[in-house]
N, C-alpha and C positions, 0 to 999 in steps of 0.2 A: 419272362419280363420282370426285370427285378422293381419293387415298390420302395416309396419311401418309409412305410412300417418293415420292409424288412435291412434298411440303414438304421432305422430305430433300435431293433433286434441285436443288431451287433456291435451296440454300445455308443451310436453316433448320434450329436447332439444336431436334432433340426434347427434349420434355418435359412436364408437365402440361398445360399452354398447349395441345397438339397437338388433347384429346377435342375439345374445345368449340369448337378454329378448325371443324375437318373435320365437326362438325355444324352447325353456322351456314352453312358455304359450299355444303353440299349439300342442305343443304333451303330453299335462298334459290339452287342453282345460278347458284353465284358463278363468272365465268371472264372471260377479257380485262382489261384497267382497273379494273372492279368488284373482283374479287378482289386483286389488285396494291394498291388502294387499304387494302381491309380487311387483308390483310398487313403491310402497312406500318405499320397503326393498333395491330393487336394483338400483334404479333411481340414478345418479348423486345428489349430493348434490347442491341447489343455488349458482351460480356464487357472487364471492363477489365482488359489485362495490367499485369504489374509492371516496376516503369520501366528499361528496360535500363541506365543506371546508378545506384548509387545518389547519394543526394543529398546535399553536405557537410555534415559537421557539424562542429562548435566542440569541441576538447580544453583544457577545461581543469583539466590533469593533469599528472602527471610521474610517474615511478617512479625510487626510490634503493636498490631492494632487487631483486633478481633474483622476487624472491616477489611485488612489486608489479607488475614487467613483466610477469610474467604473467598478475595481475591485469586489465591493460590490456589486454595484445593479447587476453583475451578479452571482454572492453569490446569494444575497436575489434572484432571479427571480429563480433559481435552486432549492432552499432548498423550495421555496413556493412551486413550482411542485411535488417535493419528496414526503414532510409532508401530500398529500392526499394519499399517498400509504396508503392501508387498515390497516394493523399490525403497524404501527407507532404512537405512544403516547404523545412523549415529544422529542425537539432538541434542539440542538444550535450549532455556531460556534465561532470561537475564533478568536485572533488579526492576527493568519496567517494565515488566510482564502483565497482560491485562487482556481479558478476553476481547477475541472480534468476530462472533458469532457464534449459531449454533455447539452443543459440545462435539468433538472430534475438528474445530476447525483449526489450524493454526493459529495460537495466541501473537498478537501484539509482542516484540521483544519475544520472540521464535526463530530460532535457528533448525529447520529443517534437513536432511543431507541424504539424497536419492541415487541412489546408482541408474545409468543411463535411461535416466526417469527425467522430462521435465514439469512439476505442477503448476499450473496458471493460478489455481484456487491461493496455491501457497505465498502468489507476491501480491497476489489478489489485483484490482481495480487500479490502486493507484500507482503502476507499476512507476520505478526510477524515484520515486518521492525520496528528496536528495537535499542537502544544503549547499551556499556558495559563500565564500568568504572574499572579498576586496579589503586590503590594508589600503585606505585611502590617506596616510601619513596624517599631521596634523590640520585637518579641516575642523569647521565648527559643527559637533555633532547635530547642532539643530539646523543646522544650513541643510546637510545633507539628509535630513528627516524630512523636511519641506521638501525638500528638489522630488526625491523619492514619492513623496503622497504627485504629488504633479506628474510623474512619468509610470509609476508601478502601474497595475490591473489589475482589481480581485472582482470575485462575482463569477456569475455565468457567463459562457459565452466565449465571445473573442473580441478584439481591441476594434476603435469603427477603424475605417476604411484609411483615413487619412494619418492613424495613429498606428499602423501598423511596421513591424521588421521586417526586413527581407528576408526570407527562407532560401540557405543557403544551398546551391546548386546540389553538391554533392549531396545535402541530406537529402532533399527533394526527389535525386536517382534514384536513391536506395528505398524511399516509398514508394517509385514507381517499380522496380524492380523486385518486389516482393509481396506475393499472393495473398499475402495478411495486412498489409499494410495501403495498395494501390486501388482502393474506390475513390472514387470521387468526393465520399462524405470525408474520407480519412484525410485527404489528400486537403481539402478547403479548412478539414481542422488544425489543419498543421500550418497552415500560414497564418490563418485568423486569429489563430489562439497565443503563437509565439508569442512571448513576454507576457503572459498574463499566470497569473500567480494561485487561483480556486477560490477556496471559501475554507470553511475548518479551522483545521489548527496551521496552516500555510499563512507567513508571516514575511515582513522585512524589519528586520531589527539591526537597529543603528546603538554602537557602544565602543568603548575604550579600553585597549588594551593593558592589562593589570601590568604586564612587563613594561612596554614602552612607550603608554601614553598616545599611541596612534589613534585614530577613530576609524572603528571597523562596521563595514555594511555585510549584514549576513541577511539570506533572503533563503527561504523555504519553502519546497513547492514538488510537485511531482510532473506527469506526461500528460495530465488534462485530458481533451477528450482523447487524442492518437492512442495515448496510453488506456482509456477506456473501453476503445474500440477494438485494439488489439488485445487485450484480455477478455473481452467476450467470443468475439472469435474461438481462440484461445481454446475457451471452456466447451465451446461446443463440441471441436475437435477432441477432446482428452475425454469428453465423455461418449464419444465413437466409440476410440478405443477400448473404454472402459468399458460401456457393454458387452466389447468384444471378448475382451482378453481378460477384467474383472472383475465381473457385478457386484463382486460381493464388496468392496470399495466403497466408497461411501462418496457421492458425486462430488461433493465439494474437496477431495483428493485427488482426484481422476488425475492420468497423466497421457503425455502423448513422450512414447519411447524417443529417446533423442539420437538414435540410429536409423529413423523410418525418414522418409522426405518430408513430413512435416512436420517433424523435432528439427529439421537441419534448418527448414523456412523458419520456425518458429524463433529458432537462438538467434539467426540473422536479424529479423525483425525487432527483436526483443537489444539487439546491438542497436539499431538503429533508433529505437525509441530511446534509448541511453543518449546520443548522439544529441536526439533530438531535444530533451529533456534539457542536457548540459546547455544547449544555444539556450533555450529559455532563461535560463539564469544568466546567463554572459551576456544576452543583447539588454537586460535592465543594465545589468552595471556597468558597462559602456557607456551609455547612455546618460546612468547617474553620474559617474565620475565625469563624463565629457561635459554636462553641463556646469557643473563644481571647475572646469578646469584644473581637475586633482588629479596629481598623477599619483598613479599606483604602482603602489611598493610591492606587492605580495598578493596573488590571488592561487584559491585553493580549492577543492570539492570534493564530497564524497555521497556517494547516494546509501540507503537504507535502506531499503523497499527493493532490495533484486535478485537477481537470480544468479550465484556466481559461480563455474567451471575450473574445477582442478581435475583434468582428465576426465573418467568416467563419472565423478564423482560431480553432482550438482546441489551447490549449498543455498537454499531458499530462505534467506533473510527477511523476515516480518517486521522489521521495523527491529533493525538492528546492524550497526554501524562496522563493514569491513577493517580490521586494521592488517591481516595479512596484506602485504604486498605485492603478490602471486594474484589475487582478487580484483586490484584495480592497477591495470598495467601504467595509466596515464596518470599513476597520485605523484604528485608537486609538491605536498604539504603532510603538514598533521592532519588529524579527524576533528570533524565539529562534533559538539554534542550539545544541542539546546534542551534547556530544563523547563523555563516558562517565562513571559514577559519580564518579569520584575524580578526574574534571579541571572548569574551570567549565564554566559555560552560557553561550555567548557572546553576547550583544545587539549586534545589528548593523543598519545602515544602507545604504541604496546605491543606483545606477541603475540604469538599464537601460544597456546597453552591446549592441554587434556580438556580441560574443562568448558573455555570459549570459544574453542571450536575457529580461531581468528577473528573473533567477533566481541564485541562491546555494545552496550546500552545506545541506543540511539537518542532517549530524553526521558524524560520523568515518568511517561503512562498516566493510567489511570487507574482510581480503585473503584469509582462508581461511575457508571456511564452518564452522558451526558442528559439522558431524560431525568436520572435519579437524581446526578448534584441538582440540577432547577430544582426536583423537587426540594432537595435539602434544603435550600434557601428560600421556599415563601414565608412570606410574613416581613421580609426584608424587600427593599426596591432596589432595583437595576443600577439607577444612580447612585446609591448607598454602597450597595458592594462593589462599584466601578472606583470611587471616590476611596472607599477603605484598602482596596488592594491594589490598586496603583498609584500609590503616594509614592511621589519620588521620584518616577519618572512619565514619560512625555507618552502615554500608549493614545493612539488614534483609532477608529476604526472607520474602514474608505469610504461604510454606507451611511455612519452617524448611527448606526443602531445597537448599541449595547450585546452584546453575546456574553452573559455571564459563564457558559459553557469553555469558553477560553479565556477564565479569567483564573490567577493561580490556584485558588482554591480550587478549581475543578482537578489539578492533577497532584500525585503521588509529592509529598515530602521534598525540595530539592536536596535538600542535607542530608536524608536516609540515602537517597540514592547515590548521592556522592559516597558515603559512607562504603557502602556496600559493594561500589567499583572499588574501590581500595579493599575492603578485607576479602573480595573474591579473588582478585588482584586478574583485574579484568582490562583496567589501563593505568597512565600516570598522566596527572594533569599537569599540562607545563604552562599552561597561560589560560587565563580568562577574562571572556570581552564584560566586562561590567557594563549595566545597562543605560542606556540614556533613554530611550522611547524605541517601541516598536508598530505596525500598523497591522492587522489583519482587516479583514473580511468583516466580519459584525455579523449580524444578523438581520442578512439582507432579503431573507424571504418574508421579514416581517409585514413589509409594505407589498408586497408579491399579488398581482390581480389573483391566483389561484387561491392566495390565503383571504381573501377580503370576500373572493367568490363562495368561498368555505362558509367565512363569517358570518356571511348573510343569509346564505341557505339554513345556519344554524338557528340563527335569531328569527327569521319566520317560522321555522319549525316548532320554536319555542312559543311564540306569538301567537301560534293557529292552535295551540296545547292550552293557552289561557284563553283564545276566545273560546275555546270547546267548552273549559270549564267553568266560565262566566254563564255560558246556556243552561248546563247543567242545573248552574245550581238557582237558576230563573226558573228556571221547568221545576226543580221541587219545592221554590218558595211559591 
């Protein structure tokens, strides 16, 4: 009777695999060539290590500030960790490069490139996060800034009942038709949520075009919760794998092979949240233009946050803007590239090149995160730095709360950046929307029952710490 110490013995790695070899061989008394053969058949395949070095990638970057270099070297300390993951070919990053977790994770302004690898980690959460451009001819930019705060969404959630878009037939199949995509939770978030725009740095910005004077509505945003839910998913799947085929990976790489049935579900689904994503921006501007009675000249999109297939070859974009055309089969236009409220929208063009990989800057980045800009600014108020840096133009925010964290000082230089697209020669800007006013999200968790529930549990806390100490110091007087 053969044991599993003696599959152990002849080099075989335990594990589930083990019940079902060790019953098939001994009740079929498998042994000599017979057995050898059926081992061979059913065995795990070799673990695949991480590539002893890693693999180059493309800088294009610079630092001019001591606060930037460090920016970078923890860029570069990251992207070196990454580029030994197995499936990874070829990378680079770009001038708004800025960490988004852990080191080894993909930075912000990361171009990734997996051979028949897809990573969830690498488009991460807000998969599709994308811009939309309408040339709404000459309207008055503040008309359409008002009409917009009345029809947009931002915050949690989904729109009520009565303010909702129709989810269109087809997209609605293809979530029912797809194993990642078709609960019920996904399914209620994909109606509910249409047209609504998140919180962060997700914006609608209304400005004029530097060429011809038009008034352009550009609206930023990503797949909300479908897109949440399908990258959790996602991760769980790729970290199967990854236990499988190899641990030595680092979880937040993990991949699910895009040859197995659930790489082939996974890209479909990941089409479909594109799909989905692109309605979200198209039924606001329907919407805003229809109420304006504006007809539209020119509408255009490009997302930044995706996953994109040239053959075997899968390019995972971290917040960085496709300008291949092989990338986005349905592009009508040039690329957007937004910087920050109070600087333009850049429109760009460009190649592919060695170096960018078909890829350009998505926006400005960041060099401190957004716990550390707050801290950079105390001793200053909210309204003071709202008041100093957007002089000039019309910024709203939907909650009425202040978010100094997307206020432009919180991101990278707009002019180094620009700079830096040009001497890398990563695009050419052909137009730019100057700003009139834009509206984001605020900071809407400030009035939040969980933060006030925080607040209070604090302040007793504190309150039961001085009656303690008021006893105290009775008991020694």
């Amino acid at each position: 009777m053969i044991t599993g110490k003696e599959l152990i013995d002849r080099g075989l790695k335990p594990g589930k695999w083990f019940k079902d070899a060790l019953e098939h061989i001994n009740t079929h008394n498998l042994e000599g060539a017979a057995l050898e053969d059926y081992l061979d058949a059913i065995k795990p395949a070799p673990t695949i290590p991480l590539l002893a070095q890693p693999v180059s990638f493309h800088e294009n970057i610079r630092a001019d500030t001591p606060v930037e270099q460090a920016n970078i070297d923890y860029v570069r300390q990251s992207m070196q960790l990454l580029m030994r993951t197995p499936t990874v070919v070829a990378g680079a990053i770009m001038p708004d490069a800025c960490p988004a977790g852990p080191l080894g994770t993909i930075p912000v302004g990361g171009i990734v490139v997996a051979r028949n690898a897809i990573h969830p980690g690498m488009h991460s959460a807000d998969i599709c996060c994308s811009v939309m451009l309408t040339n709404l001819g000459q309207v008055d930019p503040k008309r359409v800034l008002d009409v917009a705060q009345q029809l947009t969404h931002f915050g949690p959630g989904g729109r009520p009942p009565e303010q909702q878009f129709a989810l269109p037939a087809d997209i609605e199949a293809e979530f029912r038709d797809n194993p990642f995509l078709n609960s019920r939770r996904s399914l209620n978030s994909a109606h509910e949520q249409l047209g609504t725009q998140g919180d962060g740095n997700h914006f609608l910005y209304v400005g004029v075009s530097r060429n011809t004077g038009d008034t352009m509505l550009v609206t930023h945003h990503g797949s909300r919760g479908p897109g949440a839910m399908l990258y959790k998913q996602g991760m769980k799947v790729a970290e199967r794998f990854r236990q499988a085929i190899s641990p030595e990976t680092d979880p937040h790489n993990a991949w699910i092979p895009s040859e197995s049935e659930e790489g082939q579900q996974y890209w479909a689904a990941l089409q479909t949240i594109r799909k989905w994503t692109k309605q979200n921006h198209l039924c606001l501007h329907e919407a805003i233009a229809g109420q304006l009675e504006a007809v539209v000249q020119q509408r255009y999109w490009n997302e930044h946050n995706f996953v994109f297939r040239d053959g075997d070859l899968y390019y995972h974009a971290k917040g960085a803007t496709p300008l291949d055309p092989k990338f986005m089969p349905d592009i009508t236009g040039p690329r957007i590239i937004p910087l920050n409220m109070a600087e333009p929208i850049l429109i760009v063009e460009g190649t592919t090149t060695e170096t960018n990989l078909g890829f350009a800057p998505h926006g400005a980045g960041r060099n401190l995160s957004r716990t550390r800009h707050k801290f950079s600014k105390v001793g200053q108020t909210k309204e003071a730095l709202f008041a100093e840096e957007t002089r000039g133009i019309d910024a709203r925010f939907f909650f009425n709360q202040i978010d100094i964290s997307e206020l432009p000082s919180a991101y990278k230089n707009a002019d180094d950046v620009q700079r830096q697209i040009v001497d890398f020669d990563l695009a050419t800007v052909i137009d730019e929307i100057r700003p009139y006013g834009c509206i984001m999200a605020g900071d809407w968790e400030q009035d939040a029952p969980w933060r006030k529930k925080k607040l209070a549990k604090e302040a007793a806390r504190l309150a039961a710490e001085d009656g303690q100490a008021d006893t105290s110091a009775l008991a020694e007087g």
